[in-house]
C-alpha positions as CSV (number, residue, x, y, z in Angstrom):
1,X,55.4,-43.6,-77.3
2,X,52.2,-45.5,-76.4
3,X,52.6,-47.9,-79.3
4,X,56.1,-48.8,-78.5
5,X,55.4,-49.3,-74.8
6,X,52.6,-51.9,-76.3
7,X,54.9,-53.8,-78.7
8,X,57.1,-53.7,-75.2
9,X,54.5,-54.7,-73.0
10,X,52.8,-57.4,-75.5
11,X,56.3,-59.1,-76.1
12,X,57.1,-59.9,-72.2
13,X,53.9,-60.5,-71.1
14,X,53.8,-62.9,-74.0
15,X,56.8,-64.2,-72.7
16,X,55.6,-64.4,-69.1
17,X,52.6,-66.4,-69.9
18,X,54.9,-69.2,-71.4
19,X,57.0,-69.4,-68.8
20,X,53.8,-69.5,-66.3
21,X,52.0,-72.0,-67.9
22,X,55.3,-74.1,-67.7
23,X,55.7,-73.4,-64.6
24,X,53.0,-72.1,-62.4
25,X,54.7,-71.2,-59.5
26,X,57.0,-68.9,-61.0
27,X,53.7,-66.4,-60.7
28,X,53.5,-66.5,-57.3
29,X,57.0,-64.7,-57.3
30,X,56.3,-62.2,-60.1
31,X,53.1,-61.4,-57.8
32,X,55.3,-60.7,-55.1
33,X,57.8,-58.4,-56.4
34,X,55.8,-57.2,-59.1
35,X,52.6,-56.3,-57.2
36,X,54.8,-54.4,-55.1
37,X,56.3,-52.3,-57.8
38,X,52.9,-52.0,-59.8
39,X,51.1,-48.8,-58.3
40,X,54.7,-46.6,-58.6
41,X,54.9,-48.3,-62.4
42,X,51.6,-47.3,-63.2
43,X,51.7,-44.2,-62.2
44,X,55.3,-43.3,-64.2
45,X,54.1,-44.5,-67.0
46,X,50.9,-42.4,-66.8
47,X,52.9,-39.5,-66.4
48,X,55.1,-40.6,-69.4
49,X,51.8,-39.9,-71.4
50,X,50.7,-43.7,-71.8
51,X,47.2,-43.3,-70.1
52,X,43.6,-44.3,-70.5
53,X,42.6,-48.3,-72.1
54,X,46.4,-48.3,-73.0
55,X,47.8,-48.2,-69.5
56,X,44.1,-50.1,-68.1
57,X,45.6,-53.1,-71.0
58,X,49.2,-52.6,-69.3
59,X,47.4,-52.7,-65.3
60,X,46.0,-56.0,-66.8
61,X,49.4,-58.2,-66.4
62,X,48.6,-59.6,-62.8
63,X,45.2,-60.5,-64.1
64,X,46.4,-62.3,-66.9
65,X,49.2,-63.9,-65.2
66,X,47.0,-65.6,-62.4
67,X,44.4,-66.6,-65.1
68,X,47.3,-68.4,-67.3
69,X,48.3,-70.2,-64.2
70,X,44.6,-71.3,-62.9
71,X,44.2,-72.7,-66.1
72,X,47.5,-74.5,-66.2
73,X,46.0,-76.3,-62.8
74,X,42.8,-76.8,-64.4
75,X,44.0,-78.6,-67.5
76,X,46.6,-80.6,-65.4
77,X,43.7,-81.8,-63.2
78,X,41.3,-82.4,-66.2
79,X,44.3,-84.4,-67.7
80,X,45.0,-86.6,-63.8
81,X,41.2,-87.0,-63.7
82,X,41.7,-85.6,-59.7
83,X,41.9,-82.3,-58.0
84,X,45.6,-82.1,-56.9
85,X,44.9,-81.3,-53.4
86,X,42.4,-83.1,-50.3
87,X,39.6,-81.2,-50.1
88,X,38.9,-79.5,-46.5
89,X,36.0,-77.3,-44.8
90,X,37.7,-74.1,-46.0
91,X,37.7,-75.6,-49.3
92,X,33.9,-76.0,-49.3
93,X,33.1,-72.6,-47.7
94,X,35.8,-71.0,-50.1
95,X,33.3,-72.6,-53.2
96,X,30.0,-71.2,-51.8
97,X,31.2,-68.0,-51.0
98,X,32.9,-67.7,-54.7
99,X,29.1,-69.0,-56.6
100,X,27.5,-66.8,-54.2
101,X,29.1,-64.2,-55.7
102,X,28.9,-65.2,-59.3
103,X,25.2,-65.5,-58.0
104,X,25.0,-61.8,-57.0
105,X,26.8,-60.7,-60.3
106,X,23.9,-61.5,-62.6
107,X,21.0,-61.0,-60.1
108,X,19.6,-57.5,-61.7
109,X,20.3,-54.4,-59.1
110,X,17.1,-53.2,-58.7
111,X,15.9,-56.4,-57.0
112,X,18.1,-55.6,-54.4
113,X,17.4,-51.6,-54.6
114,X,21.0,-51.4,-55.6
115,X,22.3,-48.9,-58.4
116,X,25.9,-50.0,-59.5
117,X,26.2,-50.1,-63.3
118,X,27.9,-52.6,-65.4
119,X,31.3,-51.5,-65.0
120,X,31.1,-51.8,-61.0
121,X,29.4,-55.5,-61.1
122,X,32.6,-56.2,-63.3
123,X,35.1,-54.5,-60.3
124,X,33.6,-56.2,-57.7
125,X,33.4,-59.2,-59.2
126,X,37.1,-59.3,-59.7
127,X,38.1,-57.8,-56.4
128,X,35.6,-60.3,-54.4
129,X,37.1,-63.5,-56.6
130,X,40.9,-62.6,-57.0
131,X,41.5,-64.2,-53.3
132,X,39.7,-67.3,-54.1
133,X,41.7,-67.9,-56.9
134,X,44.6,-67.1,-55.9
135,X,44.2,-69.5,-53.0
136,X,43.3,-72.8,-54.8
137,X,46.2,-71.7,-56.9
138,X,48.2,-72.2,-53.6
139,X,46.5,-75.2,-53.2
140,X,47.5,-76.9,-55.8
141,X,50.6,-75.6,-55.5
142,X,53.2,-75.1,-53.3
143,X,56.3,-72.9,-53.4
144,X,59.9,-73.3,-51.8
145,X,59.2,-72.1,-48.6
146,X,62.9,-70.6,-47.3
147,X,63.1,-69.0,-50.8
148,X,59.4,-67.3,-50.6
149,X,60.4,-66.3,-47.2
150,X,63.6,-64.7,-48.6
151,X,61.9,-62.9,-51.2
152,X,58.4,-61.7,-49.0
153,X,61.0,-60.2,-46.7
154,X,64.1,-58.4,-49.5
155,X,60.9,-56.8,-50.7
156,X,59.2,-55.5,-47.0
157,X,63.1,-54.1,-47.0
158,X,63.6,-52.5,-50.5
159,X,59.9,-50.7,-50.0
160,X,60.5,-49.5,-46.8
161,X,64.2,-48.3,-47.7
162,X,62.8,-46.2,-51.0
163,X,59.7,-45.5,-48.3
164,X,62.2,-43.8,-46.2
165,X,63.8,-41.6,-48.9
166,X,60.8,-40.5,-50.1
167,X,59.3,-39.0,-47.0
168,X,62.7,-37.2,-46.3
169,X,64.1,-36.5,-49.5
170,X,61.3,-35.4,-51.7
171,X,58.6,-32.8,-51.1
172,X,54.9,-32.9,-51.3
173,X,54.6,-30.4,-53.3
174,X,56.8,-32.8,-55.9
175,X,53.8,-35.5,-55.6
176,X,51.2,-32.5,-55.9
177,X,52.7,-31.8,-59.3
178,X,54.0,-34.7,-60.6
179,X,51.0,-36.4,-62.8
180,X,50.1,-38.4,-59.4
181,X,46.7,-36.7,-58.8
182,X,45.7,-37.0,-62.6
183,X,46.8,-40.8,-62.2
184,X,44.0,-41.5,-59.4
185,X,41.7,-39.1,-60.6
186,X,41.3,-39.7,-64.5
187,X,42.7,-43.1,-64.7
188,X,41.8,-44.9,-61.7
189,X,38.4,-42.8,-61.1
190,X,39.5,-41.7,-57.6
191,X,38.1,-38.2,-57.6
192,X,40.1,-36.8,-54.0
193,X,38.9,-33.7,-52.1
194,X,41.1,-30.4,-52.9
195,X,41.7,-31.0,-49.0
196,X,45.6,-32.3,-50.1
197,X,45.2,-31.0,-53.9
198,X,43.9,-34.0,-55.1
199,X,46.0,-36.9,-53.8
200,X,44.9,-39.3,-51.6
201,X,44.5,-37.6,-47.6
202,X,46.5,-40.7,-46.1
203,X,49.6,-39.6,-47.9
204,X,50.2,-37.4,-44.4
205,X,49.4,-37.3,-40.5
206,X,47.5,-34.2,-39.4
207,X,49.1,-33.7,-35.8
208,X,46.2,-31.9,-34.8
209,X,47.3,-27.9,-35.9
210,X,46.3,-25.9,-38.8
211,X,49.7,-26.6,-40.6
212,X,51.0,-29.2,-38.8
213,X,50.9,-32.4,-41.0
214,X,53.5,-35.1,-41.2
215,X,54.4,-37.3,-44.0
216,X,53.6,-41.1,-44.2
217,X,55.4,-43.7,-45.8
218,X,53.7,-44.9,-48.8
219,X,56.3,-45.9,-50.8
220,X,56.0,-47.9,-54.5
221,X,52.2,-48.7,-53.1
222,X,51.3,-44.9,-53.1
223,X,49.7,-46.0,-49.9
224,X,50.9,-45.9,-46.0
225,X,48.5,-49.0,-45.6
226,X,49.3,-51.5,-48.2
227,X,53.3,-50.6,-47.4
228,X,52.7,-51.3,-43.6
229,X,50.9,-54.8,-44.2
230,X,53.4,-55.7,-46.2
231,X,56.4,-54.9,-43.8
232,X,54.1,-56.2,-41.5
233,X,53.4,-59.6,-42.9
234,X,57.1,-59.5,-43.7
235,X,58.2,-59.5,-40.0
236,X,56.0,-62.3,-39.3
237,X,57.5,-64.7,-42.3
238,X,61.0,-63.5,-41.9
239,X,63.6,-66.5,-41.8
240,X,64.8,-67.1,-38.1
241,X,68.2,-66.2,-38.9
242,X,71.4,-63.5,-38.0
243,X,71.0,-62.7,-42.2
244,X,67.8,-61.6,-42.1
245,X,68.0,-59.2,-39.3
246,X,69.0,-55.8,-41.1
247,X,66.0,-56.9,-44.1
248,X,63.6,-57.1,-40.7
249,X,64.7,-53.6,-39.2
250,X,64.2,-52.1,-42.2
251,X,60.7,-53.6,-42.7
252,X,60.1,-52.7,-38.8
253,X,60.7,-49.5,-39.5
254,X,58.5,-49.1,-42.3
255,X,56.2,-50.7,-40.4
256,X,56.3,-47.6,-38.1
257,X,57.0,-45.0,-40.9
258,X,53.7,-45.7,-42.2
259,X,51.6,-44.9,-39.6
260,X,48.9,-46.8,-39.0
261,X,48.4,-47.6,-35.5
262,X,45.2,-50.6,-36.4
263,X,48.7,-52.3,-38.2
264,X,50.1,-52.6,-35.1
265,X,47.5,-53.6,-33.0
266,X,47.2,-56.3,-35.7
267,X,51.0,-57.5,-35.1
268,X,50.5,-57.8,-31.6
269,X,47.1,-59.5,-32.2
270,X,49.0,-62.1,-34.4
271,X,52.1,-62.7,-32.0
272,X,49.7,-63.9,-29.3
273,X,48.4,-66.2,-31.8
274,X,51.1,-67.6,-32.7
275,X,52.2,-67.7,-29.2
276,X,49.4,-70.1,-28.3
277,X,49.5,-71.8,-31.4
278,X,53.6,-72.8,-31.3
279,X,53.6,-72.5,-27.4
280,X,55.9,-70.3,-27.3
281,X,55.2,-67.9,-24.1
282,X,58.4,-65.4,-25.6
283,X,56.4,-64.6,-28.2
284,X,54.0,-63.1,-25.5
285,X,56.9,-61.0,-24.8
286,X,57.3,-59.8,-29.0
287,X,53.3,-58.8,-28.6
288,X,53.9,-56.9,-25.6
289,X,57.2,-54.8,-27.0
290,X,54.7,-54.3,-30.2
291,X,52.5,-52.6,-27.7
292,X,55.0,-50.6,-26.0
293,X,56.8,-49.6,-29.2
294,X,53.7,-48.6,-30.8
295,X,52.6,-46.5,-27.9
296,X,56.3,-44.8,-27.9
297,X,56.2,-44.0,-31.5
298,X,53.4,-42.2,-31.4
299,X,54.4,-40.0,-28.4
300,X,57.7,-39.5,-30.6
301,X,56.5,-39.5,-34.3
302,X,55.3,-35.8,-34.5
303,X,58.7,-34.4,-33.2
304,X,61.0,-37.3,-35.6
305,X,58.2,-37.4,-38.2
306,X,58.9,-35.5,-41.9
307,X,57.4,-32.6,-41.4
308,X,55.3,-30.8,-44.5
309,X,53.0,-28.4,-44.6
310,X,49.6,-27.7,-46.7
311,X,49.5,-24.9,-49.7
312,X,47.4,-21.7,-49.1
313,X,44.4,-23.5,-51.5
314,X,44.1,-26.1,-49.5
315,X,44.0,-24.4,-46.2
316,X,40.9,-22.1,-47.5
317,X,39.0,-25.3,-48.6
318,X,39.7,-26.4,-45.5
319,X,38.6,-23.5,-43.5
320,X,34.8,-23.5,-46.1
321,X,34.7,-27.5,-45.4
322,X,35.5,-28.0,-42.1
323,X,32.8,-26.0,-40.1
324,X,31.1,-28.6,-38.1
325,X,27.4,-29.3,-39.1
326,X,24.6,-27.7,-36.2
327,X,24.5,-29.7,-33.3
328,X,28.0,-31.4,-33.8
329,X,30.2,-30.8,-30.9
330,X,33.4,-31.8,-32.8
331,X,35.4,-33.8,-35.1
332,X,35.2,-37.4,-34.5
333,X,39.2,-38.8,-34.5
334,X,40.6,-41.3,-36.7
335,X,39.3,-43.6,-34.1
336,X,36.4,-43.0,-33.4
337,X,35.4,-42.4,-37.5
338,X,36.6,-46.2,-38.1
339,X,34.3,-47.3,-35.3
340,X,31.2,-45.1,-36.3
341,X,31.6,-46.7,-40.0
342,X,31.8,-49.8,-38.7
343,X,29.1,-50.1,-36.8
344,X,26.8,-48.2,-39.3
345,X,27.9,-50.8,-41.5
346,X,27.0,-53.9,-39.6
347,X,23.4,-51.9,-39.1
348,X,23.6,-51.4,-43.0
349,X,24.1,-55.0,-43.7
350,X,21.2,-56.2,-40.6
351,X,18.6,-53.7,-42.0
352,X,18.9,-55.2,-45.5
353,X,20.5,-58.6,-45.1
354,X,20.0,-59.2,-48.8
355,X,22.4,-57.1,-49.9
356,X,22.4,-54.9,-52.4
357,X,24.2,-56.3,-55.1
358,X,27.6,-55.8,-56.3
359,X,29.6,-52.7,-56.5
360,X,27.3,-50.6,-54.0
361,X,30.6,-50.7,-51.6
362,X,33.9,-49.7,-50.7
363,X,36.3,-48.3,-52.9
364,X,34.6,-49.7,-55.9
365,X,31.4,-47.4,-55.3
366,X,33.2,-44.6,-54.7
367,X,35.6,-44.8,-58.0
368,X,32.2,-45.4,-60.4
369,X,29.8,-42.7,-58.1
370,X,27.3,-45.4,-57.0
371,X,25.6,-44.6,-54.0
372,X,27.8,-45.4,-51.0
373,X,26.1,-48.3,-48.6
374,X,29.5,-49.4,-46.8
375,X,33.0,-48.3,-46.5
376,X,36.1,-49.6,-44.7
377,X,35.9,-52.8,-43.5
378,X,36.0,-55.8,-45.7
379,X,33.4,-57.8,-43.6
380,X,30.6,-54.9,-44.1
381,X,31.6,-53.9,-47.3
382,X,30.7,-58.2,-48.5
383,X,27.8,-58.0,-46.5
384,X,26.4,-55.1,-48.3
385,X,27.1,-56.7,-51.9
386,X,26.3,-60.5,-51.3
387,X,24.1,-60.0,-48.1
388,X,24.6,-61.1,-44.7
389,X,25.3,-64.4,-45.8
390,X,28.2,-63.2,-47.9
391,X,29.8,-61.8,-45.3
392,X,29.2,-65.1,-42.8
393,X,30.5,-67.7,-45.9
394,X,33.8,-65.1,-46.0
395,X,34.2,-65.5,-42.5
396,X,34.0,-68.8,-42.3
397,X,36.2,-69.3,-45.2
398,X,38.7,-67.2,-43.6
399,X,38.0,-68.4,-39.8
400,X,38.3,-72.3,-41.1
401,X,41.4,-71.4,-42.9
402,X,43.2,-69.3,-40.0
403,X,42.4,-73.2,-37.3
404,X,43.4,-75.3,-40.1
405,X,46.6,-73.7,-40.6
406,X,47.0,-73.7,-37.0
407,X,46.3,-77.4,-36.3
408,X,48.3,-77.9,-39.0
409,X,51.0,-76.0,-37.0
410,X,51.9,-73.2,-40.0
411,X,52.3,-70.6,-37.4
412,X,53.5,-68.3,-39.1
413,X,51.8,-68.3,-42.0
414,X,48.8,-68.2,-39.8
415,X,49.7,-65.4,-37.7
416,X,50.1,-63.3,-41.1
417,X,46.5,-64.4,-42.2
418,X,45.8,-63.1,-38.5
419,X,46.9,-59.8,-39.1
420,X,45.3,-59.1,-42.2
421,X,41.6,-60.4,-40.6
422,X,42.2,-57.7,-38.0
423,X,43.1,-55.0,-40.4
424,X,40.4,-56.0,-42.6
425,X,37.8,-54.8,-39.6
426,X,38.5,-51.2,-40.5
427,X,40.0,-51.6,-44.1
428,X,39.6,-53.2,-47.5
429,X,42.9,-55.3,-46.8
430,X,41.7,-58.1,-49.1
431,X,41.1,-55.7,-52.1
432,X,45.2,-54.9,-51.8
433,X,46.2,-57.1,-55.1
434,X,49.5,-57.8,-53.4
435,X,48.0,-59.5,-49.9
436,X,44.9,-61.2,-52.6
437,X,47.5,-62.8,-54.7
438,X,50.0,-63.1,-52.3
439,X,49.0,-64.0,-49.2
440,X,45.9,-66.5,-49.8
441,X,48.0,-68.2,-52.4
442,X,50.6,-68.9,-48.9
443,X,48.2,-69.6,-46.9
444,X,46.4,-72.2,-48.9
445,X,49.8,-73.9,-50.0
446,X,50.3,-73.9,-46.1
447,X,46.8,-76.0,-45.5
448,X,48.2,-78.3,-48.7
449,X,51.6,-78.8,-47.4
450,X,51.9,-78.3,-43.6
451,X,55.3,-80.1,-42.7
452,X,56.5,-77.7,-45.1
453,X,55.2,-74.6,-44.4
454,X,57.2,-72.0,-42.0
């Protein structure tokens, strides 16, 4: 079985890579729907016994696929002599922050007291550079807007539509058993508490009794975040037509389904920009109903909300591992546990402004057991690999970007880049392969091609 899915797999990702180096922007929409489907494909084919460096080889296409196409731009600019694009200010911090991280790769750990081992320097290095490449690839080039537009949106709809069946149709206990847990344990080195049997905790909402839980809407990503950015990003690109308004209620309301209140904060955050930026004062109005409707939701969620309900093992290692430590009065809420992390993180990052190397951070420590410096957001997580100034040339990268794309009057690709900034203050948004790939590849086609760009 493994050897045919290889022969299988070898023969269309051969094919793939021709038709990406003939036509590089042909990635940007495999990235979109494929990077979508990826976690769910993974994970059946893992429970179809093809595991270990076989399915790691298979995880590989999206990595080969943007490589093929950055070095189709590459030999097309060594050929023209000229970089296809004008250079700009995000262009420049974009470069430093990239060598800086190179820089930071080969720098031994233990001159920064850090302790990640080979294999984490190699994660990080990918997850910190993926963005950067992905947006000179948009750079240099620049896709059909309407039909990205299209596409960005029938996909927000077909993953909230199987979202929604999920969470009503098909038990937890089917996920508990199903070859999920051993697919983020044992082959992507996420080693989960017993607290949900293994799978990842944000797969449900704890209303706040014993055996009161909810289920989220996590969809192909296996993951209520990555499926709410993308709905979310999705409502903010949708095509301003009648057509596209049954794709945008169903992305609206996998927006919701997921749960993640910070997602929605973030949507409102990025109508008011794009209310100032277009001048638009209605769109004031679309930030406000965000607000309401989000405040709504979650009075209503735990009584519409599919209900489930935790197994008899994993309410005892609840009861042994939830007794609050001496002194503690309770347990901090979702809340208040994003802003403690947070703001231990920016301490972190102040107290040793160094950093401490790469893979000492994030999700990338905690697959490979390094110590644990910074977690959550994606602005203390840099700062703790490439040092404070990591974190400052991101942000400025980032900040440049988001004004240049508004002065260049791409609302709404702006507003999207918006909402993932916001998220990214309480979550490692740009280590999501689709919004890496996808979104910086938009956004820097948007600064290429403005009068284009939605």
């Amino acid at each position: 079985m493994t050897v045919a899915a290889l022969v299988v797999y070898g023969v269309l990702l051969a094919a793939a890579c021709v038709v990406v180096w003939r036509r590089p922007l042909v990635a940007l929409l495999v990235f979109v729907v494929g990077l979508a489907l990826h976690n769910a494909t993974m994970d059946a084919l893992y429970g179809a016994d093809i595991r270990g460096h076989a399915l790691t080889g298979i995880q590989a296409w999206k990595d080969v696929l943007l490589a093929v196409a950055f070095a189709r731009v590459a030999w097309d600019a060594l050929r023209a002599r000229r970089i296809p694009f004008r250079p700009a200010l995000p262009d420049a911090f974009a470069v430093a922050f990239a060598a800086l991280v190179v820089l930071y790769a080969v720098i031994p750990q233990e001159w920064l007291d850090g302790h990640a081992a080979t294999k984490g320097i190699a994660y990080a290095l990918r997850h910190d550079l993926t963005g950067v490449a992905a947006y000179f690839l948009g750079r240099a080039l620049v896709p059909d807007w309407r039909r990205v537009r299209w596409a960005v949106l029938a996909v927000a709809a077909a993953v909230a539509a199987w979202g929604l069946i999920d969470v009503y149709a098909i038990s937890l206990d089917w996920w508990r058993h199903n070859g999920t847990v051993g697919y983020f344990r044992d082959q992507l080195e996420y080693h989960y508490t017993p607290a949900l049997s293994g799978l990842p905790e944000n797969f449900i909402y704890n209303a706040g009794g014993e055996n009161d839980i909810l289920r989220r809407l996590i969809s192909t990503f296996l993951s209520p975040l990555a499926a709410a950015y993308l709905c979310g990003i999705a409502l903010l690109l949708a095509p301003r037509t009648r057509a596209a308004i049954p794709f945008a209620a169903l992305a609206a309301t996998g927006l919701l389904w997921a749960y993640t209140r910070a997602a929605l904060v973030a949507l409102a955050v990025a109508f008011v920009l794009a209310a100032l930026a277009a001048r638009r004062p209605r769109l004031i109005g679309a930030a406000a109903a965000t607000a309401l409707v989000a405040l709504a939701f979650a009075a209503a969620y735990p009584h519409i909300g599919p209900e489930a309900s935790f197994t008899r093992a994993e309410l005892a290692w609840q009861r042994e591992n939830a007794r609050p430590a001496p002194g503690d009065e309770k347990v901090p809420t979702s809340t208040e546990s994003h802003a403690d992390n947070l703001t231990e993180g920016v301490r972190t990052v102040l107290r040793h402004p160094q950093g401490f190397g790469l893979g000492n951070s994030g999700e990338i420590a905690f697959r490979t057991g390094t110590r644990l410096r910074a977690g959550e957001s994606n602005y203390t997580e840099l700062g703790v690999e490439t040092g404070l100034l990591g974190a400052l040339l991101f942000i400025a990268w980032n900040v440049a970007l988001l004004w240049s794309l508004v002065r260049e009057r791409s609302v709404a690709i702006a507003a999207a880049l918006a909402f993932v900034l916001v998220v990214a203050l309480q979550t490692d948004a740009y280590g999501i392969p689709w919004l890496a790939y996808c979104l910086w590849w938009l956004a820097g086609s948007a600064l290429t091609a403005p009068q284009r760009a939605p």
